[in-house]
N, C-alpha and C positions, 0 to 999 in steps of 0.2 A: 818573157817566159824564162823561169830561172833553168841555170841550165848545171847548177850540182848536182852532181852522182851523189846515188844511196851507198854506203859503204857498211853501214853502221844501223842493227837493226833490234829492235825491244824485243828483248825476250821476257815472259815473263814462267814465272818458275812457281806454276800451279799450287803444287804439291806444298810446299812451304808456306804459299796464301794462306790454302786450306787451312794449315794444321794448325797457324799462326790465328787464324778466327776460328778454330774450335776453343782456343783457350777461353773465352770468355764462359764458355758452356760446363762452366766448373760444378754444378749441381746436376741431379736427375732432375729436378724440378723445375730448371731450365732446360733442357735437352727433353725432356715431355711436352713443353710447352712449345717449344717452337715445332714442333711437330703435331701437335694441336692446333697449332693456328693455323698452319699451313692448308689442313684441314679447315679450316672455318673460311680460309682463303678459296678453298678449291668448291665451295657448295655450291652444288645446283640449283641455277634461276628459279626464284619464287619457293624453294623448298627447305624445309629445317635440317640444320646440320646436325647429324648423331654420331659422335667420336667415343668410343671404347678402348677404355685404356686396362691395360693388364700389366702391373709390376713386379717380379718374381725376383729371388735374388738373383740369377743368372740373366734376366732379358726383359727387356721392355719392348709392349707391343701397342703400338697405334694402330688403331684401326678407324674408317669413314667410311660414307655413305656418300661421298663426293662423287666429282666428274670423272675422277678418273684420269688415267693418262696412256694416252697408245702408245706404241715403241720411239716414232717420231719426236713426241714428247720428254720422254723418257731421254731419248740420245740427249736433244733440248737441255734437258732439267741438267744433265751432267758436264756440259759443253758451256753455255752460257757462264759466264765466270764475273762476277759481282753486281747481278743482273738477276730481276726474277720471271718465271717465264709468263707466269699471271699479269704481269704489268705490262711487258711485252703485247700483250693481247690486247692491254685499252683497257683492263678492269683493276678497277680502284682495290687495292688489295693492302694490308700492313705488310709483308712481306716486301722489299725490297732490294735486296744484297744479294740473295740467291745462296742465303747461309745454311737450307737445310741440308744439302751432303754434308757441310763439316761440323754440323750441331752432336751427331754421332762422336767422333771422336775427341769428342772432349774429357769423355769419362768412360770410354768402352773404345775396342777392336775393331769392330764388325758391325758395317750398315746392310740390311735387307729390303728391295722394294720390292711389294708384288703387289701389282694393280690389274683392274678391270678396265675396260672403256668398250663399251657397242661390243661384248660379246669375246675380246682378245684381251688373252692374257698376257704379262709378260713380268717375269721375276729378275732382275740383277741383285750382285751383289760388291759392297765395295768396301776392302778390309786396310785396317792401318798398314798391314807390311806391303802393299802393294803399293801405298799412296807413300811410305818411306823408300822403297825402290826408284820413283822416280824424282830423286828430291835434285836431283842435276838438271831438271827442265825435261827430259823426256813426257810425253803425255802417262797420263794414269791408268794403266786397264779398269775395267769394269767386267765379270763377268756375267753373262747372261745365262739364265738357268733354265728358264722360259721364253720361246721365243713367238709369240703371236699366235697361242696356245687358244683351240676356240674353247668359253666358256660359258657355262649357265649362270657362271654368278653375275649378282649386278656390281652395278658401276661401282667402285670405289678403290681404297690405298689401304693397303697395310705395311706399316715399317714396323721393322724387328731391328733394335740394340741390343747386340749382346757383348761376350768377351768383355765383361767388363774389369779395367786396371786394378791389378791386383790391390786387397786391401778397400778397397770401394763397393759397398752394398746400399743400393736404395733404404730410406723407408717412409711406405706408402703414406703415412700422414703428411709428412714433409713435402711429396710430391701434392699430394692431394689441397694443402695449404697453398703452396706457392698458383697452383693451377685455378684456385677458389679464387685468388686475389686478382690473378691478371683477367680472367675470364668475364670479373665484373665490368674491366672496360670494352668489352668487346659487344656493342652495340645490336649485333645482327642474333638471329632465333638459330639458337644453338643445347643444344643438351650434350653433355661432357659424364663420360659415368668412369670411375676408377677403379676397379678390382670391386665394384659391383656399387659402389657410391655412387648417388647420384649427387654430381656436384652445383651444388649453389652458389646464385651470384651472390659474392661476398659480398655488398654494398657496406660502406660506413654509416654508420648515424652520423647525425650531425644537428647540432642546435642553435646556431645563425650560419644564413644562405645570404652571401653581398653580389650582386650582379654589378657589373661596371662594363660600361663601353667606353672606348678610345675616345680620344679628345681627336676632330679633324686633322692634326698634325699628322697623328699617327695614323688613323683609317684610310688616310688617302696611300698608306702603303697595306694594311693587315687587311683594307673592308672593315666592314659595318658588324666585326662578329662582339661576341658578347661573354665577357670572362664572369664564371662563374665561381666565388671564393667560397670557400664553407668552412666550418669550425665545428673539429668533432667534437666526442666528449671527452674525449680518450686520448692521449698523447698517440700518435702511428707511429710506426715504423719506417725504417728504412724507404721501403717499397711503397709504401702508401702514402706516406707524406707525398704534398707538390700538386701542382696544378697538372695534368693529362693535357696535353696538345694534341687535337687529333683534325683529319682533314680529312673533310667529307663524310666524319662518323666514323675514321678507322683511325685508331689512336695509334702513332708516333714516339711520343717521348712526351718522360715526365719533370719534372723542373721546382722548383724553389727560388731559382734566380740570385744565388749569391747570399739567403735568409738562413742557410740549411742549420748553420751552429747558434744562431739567435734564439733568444730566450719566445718561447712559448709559438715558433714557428714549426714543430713538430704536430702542434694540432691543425695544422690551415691542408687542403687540398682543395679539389675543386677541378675544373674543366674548362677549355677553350678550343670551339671551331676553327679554323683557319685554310677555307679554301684555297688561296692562295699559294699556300705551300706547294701545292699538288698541280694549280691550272699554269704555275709560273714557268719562266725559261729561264735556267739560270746557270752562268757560267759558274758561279761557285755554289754547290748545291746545299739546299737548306737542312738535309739529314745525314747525320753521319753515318758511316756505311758500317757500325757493327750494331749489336744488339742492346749497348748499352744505354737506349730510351733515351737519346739525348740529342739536339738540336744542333746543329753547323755553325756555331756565334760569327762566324767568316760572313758567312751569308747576309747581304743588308737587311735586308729585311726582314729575318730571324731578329737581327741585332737591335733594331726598333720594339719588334717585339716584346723580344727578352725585357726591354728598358722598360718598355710600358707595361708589362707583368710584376716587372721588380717595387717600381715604386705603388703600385695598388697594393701589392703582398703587405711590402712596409706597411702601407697606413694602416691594414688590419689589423698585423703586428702590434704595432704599438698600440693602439685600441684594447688588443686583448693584454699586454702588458700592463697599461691602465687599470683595466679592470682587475687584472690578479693582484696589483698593488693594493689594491680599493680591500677584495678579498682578504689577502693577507693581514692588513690594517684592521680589519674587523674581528678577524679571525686572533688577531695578537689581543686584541681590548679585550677581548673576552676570557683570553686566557689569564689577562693582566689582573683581571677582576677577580678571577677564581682564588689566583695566588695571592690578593689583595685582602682576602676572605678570609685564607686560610691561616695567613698573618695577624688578621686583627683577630682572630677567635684565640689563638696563642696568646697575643698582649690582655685581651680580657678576660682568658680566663688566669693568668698571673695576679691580673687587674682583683679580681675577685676574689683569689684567695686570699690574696693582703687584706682586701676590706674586709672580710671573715676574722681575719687573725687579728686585726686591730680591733673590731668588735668585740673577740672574744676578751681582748683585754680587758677593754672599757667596761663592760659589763663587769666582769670578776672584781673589775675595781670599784665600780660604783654600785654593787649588788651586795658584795658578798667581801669585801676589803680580802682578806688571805685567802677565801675561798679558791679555789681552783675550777677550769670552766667546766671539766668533769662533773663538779659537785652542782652546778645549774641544774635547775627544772628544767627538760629537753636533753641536756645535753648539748652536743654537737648538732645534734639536729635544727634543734629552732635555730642556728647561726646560721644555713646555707646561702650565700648572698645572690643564688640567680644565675643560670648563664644562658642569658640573652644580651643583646649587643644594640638593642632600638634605642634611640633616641628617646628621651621622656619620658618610659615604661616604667613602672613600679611595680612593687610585691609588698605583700605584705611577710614581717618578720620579728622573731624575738616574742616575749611573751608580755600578758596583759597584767599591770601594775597597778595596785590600790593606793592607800594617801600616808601609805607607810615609809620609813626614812630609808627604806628602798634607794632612793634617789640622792641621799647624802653620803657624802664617803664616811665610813668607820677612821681608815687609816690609809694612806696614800697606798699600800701593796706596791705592786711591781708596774713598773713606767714603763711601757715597750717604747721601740725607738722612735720616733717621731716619722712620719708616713705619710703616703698621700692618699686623700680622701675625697670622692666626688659623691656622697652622704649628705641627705640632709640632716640639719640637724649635729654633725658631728665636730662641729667647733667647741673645742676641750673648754672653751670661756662660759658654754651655757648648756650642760645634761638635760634641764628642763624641756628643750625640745624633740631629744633625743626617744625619752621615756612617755609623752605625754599620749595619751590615750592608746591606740593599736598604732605603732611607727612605722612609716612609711619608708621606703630605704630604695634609692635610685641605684637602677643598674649598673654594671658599668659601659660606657656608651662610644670605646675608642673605636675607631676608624680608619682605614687607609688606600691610599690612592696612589695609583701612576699618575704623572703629566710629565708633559713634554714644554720642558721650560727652555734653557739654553743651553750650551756650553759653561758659561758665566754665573748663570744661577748660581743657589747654594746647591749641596746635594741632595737637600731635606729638609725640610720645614716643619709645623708643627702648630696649626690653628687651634686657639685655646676656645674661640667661639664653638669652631663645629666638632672639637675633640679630635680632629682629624691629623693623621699623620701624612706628606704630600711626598713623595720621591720622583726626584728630575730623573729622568729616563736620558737626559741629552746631558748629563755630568758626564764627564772624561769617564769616569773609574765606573760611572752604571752602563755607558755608552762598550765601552771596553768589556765588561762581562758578558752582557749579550753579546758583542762578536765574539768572545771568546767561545760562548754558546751556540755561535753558528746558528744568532738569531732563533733562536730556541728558547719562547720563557723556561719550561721545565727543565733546561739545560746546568747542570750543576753549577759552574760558574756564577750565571746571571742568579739563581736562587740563595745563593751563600753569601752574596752580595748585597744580596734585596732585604736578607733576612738579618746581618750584622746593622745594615743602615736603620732598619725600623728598629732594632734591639735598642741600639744607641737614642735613635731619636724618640721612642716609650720611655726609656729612662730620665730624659730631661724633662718630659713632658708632664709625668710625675711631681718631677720637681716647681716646674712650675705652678700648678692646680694647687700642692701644697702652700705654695708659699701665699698664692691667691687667698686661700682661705685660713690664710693664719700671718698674722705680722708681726708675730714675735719667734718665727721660724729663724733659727739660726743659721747660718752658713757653711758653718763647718759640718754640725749636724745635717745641712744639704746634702754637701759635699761626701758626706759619710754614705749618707741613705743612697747615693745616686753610682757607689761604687758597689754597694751592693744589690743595686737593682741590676745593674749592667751583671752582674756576674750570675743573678741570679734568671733572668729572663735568656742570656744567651743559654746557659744549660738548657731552659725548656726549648729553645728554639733548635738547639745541634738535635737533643732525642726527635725532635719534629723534622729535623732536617733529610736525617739518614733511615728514618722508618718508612719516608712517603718513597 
């Protein structure tokens, strides 16, 4: 038997606990709510809980239809010190620390109870300068205002917050919100009414539900319970993000496990039972003693848990990460397409005026030698070349010709510059097919695309088979616009980029087609026409650029 003297004894200094766990209680809408629950704590067996809540600027009032509490209880409630007295009793309750005296002065003066129980009443009352009075360890008065007063009313609690710190005013939505959100995990039959609201359980939607149970490693510590993942529609909040851990149907603490700043982990919540928490003995205890919803990771068996919560969360994660890439990817082609659109309808209809304006030549030359195109039967009109962009489409154009020298030149007039033509028919070496019977005259048929070639590739390409213009999406300099864009096709960067690279690659592409159908196309003549096409098609492409 050891045989040291006590010299040396704990004191513990109440008043500074207290006032030190009111601080978490920084909103009305937590200081309502924990006085609500307490309430959903206190209901009587088999019977639905009714809590009325009344918000004014000066005070906050809870009121229930609970059990009540006698004087006895009452000393209890105020005595007990990180301890709640409902658990005390063997009944499964969320409450545990024994924080509703200091939930009060978090953001107010002045706690009021007045309760009912079998008929006696009794009111206290317990204000901040009283509980800063004994901040040296002395005990805290409590006055009593009412003392086992017989009454008719029935059973239940009313607390009254008031004095509240200067600067600080409720408002009832804000309460009414926070009270909507937590209310929803509270399992048991309850109706909650706010300055005349009836409050609703807030439930989430949600558009995939994953169930997963432990692998045997883990259940032979958590049990056979069953984690509920869900994925809303809607990115959540703060508050609502995270899996609910609750034990025995009375939720505890909410969690993410480490996921909280990861991409696309704001959509996942969900739920897990864990009796265990509750039936166990545990020198390091599994919940933490304030109100901040959160688990003891000390605890072994939290700590198993926590692991096995974290890596399921992951694999959803990354599932829904997959998928919003998939989306995103779908979501960019389509926009790639639009801009790919709105690009080749600019090159063709460039495309088009030129075939118009070299028509209008050819015709003045081979119709009318000095004539001007003014002076044409139609005019301007019979030239219109079309603007459609299909492949292989035709129109009909220009006017119908008899067996008159129509068709032979008078005198050579005026030689426009040499141009590119995708016309049938329009090889300067043979008019007869130009003119013969109603002339058929092909669209123009350019085209343009994204792909994703390499780093390496060229920047742009330019298929004479399909008319098509091709731009690498993975060249440094398109790669770079779009981040500049912050991945944004519409983003100004990546469009100013897309739109000089197609300019450029229209303009050679030109030259090409020309030179295909003409082999006595000169070079320098090329060389000419391709510096005035670049100068001429970026013009139309900046007015297209800064209008959209």
């Amino acid at each position: 038997m050891s045989t040291a003297s006590i010299g040396i004894e704990v004191t513990s200094h109440v008043s500074r606990d207290l006032l030190q766990s009111s601080a978490y209680f920084n909103t009305f809408g937590k200081v309502v709510w924990e006085y609500v629950s307490n309430s959903l704590d206190a209901a009587k067996d088999h019977e639905p809980v009714l809590v009325d809540v009344e918000v004014t600027d000066k005070q906050l009032r809870i009121s229930d239809n609970g059990r009540g509490m006698s004087r006895t209880e009452l000393m209890t409630f105020f005595q007990m010190h990180g301890e709640n007295i409902q658990r005390r009793r063997g009944k499964r309750v969320r409450g545990r620390f024994g924080t509703g005296k200091s939930a009060a002065f978090g953001l107010a003066s002045a706690l009021t109870i007045d309760t009912v129980q079998g008929g006696l009443r009794n009111v206290v009352r317990l204000t901040r300068r009283r509980v800063l009075a004994a901040s040296d360890g002395k005990p805290i008065p409590v006055e009593e205002l009412e003392l086992d007063k017989v009454s008719s009313g029935a059973d239940g609690t009313t607390i009254t917050v008031e004095r509240f710190v200067k600067g600080k005013r409720p408002r009832v939505e804000k309460v009414v919100q926070y009270v909507e959100r937590h209310l929803s995990r509270h399992r048991g039959r309850a109706e909650v009414i706010i300055n005349g609201h009836v409050c609703r359980f807030d439930e989430v939607e949600f558009r995939a539900n994953y169930d997963r149970r432990p692998p045997d490693h883990v259940s032979k510590y958590v049990g056979d319970v069953v984690l509920s993942i869900k994925v809303a529609y809607e990115p959540l909040d703060e508050e609502r993000a995270g899996i609910d851990v609750l034990s025995y149907g009375i939720w505890h603490a909410t969690t993410l496990v480490g996921i909280e700043n990861k991409e696309r982990s704001q959509y996942i919540f969900g739920e897990v039972d864990v009796p265990v928490l509750e039936d166990g003995e545990w020198e390091i205890p599994p919940f933490d003693n304030t109100r901040s919803v959160k688990l003891n990771d000390q605890n072994p068996t939290v700590a198993i848990l926590l692991g096995w919560i974290s890596e399921e969360l992951e694999q959803v994660r990354l599932e829904l990460v997959k998928e919003e890439n998939q989306r995103r990817k779908s979501e960019q082609a389509r926009k790639l397409e639009k801009e790919a659109e709105r690009i080749a309808r600019i090159l063709n209809e460039d495309f088009a005026q030129q075939e118009m304006e070299l028509e209008k030549a050819r015709r003045a030359r081979n119709l009318a030698g000095h004539m001007s195109v003014d002076d044409l039967p139609g005019g301007e009109d019979g030239l219109s070349p079309g603007n459609g962009d299909i492949p292989g489409s035709t129109q009909e154009s220009g006017n119908e010709h008899g067996d008159g020298n129509g068709g032979e030149n008078v005198s050579e007039g005026e030689t426009p510059r040499p141009g590119p033509s995708l016309m049938e028919g329009s090889d300067s070496s043979s008019q007869k097919s130009l003119y013969e019977g109603r002339r058929k005259r092909r669209r123009a048929v350019f085209s343009l695309e994204y792909e994703s070639g390499s780093s390496t590739m060229p920047r742009s390409r330019y298929e004479t088979g399909e008319k098509t213009i091709y731009i690498n999406l993975e060249h440094p300099q398109i790669a770079n616009a779009l981040l500049a864009s912050n991945g944004n096709i519409s983003g100004k960067q990546f469009r100013e980029m897309s739109y000089e690279v197609a300019a450029i690659e229209y303009s050679l592409a030109l030259q090409y087609e020309t030179m295909a159908d003409n082999d006595t196309y000169d070079a320098f003549a090329a060389l000419d026409e391709l510096r005035h096409t670049v100068n001429r098609i970026t013009s139309r492409i900046a007015a297209a650029l800064y209008v959209l």
